[in-house]
C-alpha positions as CSV (number, residue, x, y, z in Angstrom):
1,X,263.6,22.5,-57.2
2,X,261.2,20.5,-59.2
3,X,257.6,22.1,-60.2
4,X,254.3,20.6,-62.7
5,X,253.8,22.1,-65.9
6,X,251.5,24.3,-65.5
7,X,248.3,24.9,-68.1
8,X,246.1,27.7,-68.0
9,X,242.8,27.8,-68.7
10,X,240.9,30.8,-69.9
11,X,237.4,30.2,-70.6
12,X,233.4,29.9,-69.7
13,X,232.5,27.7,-66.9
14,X,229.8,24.9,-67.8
15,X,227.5,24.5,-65.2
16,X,226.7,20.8,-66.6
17,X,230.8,20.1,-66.6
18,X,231.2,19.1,-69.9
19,X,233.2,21.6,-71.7
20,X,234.6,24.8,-71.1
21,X,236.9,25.7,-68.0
22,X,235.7,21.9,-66.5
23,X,236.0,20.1,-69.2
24,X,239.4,22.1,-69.7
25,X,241.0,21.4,-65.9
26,X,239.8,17.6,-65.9
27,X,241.8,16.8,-69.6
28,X,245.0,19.4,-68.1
29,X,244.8,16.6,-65.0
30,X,244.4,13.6,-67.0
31,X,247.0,14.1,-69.2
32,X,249.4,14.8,-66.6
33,X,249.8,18.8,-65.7
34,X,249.0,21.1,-63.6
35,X,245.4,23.5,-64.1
36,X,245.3,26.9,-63.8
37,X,242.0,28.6,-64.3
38,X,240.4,32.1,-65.2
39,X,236.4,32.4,-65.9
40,X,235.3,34.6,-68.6
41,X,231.3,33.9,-68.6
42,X,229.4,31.9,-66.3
43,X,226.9,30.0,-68.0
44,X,223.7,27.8,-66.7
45,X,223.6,25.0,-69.5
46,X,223.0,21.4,-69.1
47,X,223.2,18.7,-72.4
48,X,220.2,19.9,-73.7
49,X,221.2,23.7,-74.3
50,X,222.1,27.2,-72.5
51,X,220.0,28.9,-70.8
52,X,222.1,31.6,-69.6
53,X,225.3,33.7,-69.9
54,X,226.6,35.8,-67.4
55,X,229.6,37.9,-68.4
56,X,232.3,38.0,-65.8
57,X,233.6,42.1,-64.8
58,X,236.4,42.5,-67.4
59,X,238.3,44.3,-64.3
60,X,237.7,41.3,-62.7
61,X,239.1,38.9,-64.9
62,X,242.2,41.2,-65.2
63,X,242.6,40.3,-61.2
64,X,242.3,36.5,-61.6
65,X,245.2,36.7,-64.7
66,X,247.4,38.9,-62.8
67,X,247.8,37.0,-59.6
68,X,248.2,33.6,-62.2
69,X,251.3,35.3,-64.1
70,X,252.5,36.7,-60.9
71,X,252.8,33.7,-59.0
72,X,252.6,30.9,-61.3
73,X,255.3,29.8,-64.0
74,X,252.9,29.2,-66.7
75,X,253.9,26.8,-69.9
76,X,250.9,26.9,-72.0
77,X,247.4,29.0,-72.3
78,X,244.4,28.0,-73.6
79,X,241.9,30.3,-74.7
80,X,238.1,29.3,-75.1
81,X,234.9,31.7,-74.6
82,X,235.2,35.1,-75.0
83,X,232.1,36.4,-75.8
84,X,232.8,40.1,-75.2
85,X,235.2,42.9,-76.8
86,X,235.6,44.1,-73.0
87,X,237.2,40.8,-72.2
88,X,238.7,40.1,-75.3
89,X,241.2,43.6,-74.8
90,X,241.9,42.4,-71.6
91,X,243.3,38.8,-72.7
92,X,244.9,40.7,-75.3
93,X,246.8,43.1,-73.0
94,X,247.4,40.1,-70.8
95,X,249.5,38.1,-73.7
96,X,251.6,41.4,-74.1
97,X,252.4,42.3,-70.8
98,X,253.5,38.3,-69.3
99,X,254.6,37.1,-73.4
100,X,253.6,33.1,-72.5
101,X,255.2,31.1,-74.9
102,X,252.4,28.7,-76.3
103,X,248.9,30.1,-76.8
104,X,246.2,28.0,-78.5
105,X,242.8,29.9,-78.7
106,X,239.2,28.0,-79.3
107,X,237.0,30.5,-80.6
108,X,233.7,29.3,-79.7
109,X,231.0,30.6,-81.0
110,X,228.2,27.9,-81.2
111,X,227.4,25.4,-78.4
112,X,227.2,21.7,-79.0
113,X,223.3,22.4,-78.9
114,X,223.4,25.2,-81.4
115,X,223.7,28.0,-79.0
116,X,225.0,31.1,-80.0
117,X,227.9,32.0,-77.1
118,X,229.4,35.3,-79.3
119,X,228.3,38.8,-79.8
120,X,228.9,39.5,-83.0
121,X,231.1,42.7,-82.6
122,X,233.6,40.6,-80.6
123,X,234.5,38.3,-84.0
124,X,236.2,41.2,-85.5
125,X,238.1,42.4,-82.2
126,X,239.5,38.6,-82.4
127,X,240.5,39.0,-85.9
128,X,242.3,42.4,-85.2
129,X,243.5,41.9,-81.2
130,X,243.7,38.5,-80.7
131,X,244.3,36.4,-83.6
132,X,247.9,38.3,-84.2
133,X,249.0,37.5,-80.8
134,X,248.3,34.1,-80.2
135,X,250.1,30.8,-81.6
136,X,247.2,28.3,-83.3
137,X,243.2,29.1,-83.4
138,X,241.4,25.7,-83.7
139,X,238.1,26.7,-85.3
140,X,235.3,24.1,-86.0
141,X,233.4,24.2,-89.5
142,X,230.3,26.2,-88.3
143,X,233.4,29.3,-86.6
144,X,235.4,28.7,-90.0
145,X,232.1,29.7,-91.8
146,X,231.5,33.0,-89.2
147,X,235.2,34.0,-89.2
148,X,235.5,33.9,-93.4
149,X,231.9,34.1,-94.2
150,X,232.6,31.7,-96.9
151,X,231.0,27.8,-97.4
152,X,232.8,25.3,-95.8
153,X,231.6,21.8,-96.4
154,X,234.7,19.6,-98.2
155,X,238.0,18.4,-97.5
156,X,239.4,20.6,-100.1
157,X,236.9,24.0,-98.8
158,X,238.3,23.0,-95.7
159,X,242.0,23.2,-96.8
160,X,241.0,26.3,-99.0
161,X,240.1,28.0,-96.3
162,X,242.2,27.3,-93.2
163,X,244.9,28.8,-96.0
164,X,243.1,31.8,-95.9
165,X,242.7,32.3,-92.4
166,X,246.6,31.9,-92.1
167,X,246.3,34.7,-95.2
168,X,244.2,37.0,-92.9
169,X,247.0,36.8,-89.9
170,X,246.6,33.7,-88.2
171,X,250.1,32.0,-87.5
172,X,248.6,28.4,-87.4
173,X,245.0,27.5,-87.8
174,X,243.7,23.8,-86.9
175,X,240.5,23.6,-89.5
176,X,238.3,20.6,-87.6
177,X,236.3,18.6,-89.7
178,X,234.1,16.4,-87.2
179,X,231.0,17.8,-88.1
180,X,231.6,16.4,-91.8
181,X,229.6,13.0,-90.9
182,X,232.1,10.6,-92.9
183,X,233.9,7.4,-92.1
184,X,237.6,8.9,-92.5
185,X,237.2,12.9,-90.9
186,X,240.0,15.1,-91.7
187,X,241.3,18.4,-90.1
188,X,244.0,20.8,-91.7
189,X,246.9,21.9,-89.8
190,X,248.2,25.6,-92.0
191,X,250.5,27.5,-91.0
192,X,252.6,30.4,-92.4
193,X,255.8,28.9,-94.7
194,X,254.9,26.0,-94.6
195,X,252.8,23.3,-96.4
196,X,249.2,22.0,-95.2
197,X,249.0,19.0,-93.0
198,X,246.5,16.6,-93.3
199,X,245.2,14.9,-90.3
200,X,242.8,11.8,-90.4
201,X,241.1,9.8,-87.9
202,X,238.3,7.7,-87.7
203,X,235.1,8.5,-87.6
204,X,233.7,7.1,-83.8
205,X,229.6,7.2,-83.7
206,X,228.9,8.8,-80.9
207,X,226.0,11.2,-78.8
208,X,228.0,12.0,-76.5
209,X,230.4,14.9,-78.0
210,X,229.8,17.5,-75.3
211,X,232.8,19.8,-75.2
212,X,235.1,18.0,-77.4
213,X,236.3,21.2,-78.9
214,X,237.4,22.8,-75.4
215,X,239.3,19.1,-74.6
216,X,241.2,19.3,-77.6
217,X,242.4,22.7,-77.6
218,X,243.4,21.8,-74.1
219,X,244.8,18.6,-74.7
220,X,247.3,20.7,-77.5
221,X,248.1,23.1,-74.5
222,X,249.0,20.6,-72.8
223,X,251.7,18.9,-74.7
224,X,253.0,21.6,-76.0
225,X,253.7,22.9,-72.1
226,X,255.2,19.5,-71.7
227,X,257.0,19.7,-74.3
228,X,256.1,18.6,-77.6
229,X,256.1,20.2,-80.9
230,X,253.2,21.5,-82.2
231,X,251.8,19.0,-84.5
232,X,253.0,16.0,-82.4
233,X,250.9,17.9,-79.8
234,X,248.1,18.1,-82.2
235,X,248.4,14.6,-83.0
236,X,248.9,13.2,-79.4
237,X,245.9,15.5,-78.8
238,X,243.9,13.8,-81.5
239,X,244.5,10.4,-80.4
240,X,243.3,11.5,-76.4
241,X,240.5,13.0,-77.7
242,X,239.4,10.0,-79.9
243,X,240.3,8.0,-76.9
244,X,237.9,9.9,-74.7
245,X,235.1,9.8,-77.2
246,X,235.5,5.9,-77.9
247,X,235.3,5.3,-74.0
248,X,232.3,7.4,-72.9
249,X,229.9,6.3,-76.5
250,X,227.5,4.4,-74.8
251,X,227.5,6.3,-70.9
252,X,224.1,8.3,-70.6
253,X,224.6,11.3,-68.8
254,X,221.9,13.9,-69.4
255,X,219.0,14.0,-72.4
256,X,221.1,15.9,-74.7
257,X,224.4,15.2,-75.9
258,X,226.6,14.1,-73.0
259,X,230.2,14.4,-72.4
260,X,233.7,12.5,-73.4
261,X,234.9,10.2,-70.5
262,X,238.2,12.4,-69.6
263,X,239.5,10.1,-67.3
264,X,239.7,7.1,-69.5
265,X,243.5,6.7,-69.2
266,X,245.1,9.1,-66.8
267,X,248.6,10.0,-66.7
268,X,250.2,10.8,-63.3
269,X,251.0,14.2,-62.4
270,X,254.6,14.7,-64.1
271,X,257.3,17.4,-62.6
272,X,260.2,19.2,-64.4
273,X,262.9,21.5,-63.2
């Protein structure tokens, strides 16, 4: 028997479609697997900000994990909004009791439009519960400055202190640098024995950067569940995501900032035995 790899997706639903569990499913499709979905928030946004957050029943997002794991032969998870300690101990107890092999959590704290998505108690459950358990955290420069409360704003801060976060207990950490407005942008790739990689790309001038966070996280879960090694994922996930930026520039969708063009060069859906 032949099945799809199968990506899960656990994070806020965007009511607009451009990031979170949306923006997650439609890269998971593009790029050739097979979505799975659990909602942690529901939130009424559009491109212009949030205007809402609804928390969903922790008990209730133990049901939609359980019958996942129970049923589905997952090969990757992706982790975005957790906004909550309640939910956050669930996830955790969820990664202990079905062990997937590839976890890559987005901690997102701050919407594109500068919402804040977070309490503040949760940070510190993610540092103790759910940091540990999981295999990269891709933090953007505004969560690298809330999870170390330390200034971030160079390629060598940057590298300083995706080090540290590695220091703290992270087992990889995926530093983002696209809100340093350069022509050359760099994120750092550190993990634990071994040395920091540099990743470059270039800068694409763009409004429309709605949810690129949630796609690339995804977009890492994804090759990894196909497959790949880590930093090839992060790599091949780089390129999609620059991809997807370049081909969606000049689209208006919305008055605020609008979203990547996902679909810009799909991949069939793949199967493996």
């Amino acid at each position: 028997m032949t099945r799809y790899p199968i990506i899960l997706t656990i994070a806020g639903s965007d009511s607009s479609g451009g990031a979170g569990i949306q923006a997650d499913l439609k890269t998971i499709a593009a790029l050739g697997a097979y979505g799975a979905s659990a909602i942690t928030a529901l939130t009424a946004q559009n491109t212009t900000g949030v205007r809402a957050i609804h928390p969903v029943p922790p008990a209730f997002l133990q049901e939609q994990l359980e019958a996942i794991f129970e049923d589905l032969t997952v090969d990757a998870v992706k982790i975005g909004m957790i906004n909550t300690v309640e939910v956050a101990m669930v996830i955790a107890g969820i990664l202990d009791r079905f062990q997937p092999g590839f976890v890559v959590l987005d901690p997102v704290m701050v919407s594109t439009s500068g919402s804040k998505l977070i309490q503040d108690e949760t940070v510190a459950v993610l540092w103790k519960e759910l940091f540990p358990r999981v295999h990269l955290i891709t933090p953007n420069l505004d969560e690298g400055r809330i999870l170390i409360s330390e200034k971030i704003d160079s390629p060598e801060s940057m590298k300083a202190a995706a080090e540290e976060m590695v220091c703290r207990g992270c087992k990889a950490v995926l530093l983002k640098g696209g809100h340093l407005v350069a022509p050359v942008l760099y994120d750092f790739l550190a993990q634990k024995e071994e040395d920091t990689l540099t990743l470059e790309s270039d800068y694409i001038d763009s409004d429309n950067v709605h949810g690129t966070g949630c796609t690339l996280s995804s977009a890492i879960a994804t090759f990894v569940g196909k497959g790949s090694p880590l930093a090839e994922a992060i790599i091949f996930a780089k390129g999609y995501v620059s991809g997807a930026i370049a081909a969606g520039k000049d689209v208006k969708t919305g008055f605020g900032p609008g979203p990547l063009n996902h679909s810009f060069s799909p991949i069939p859906m793949q199967v493996i035995s």
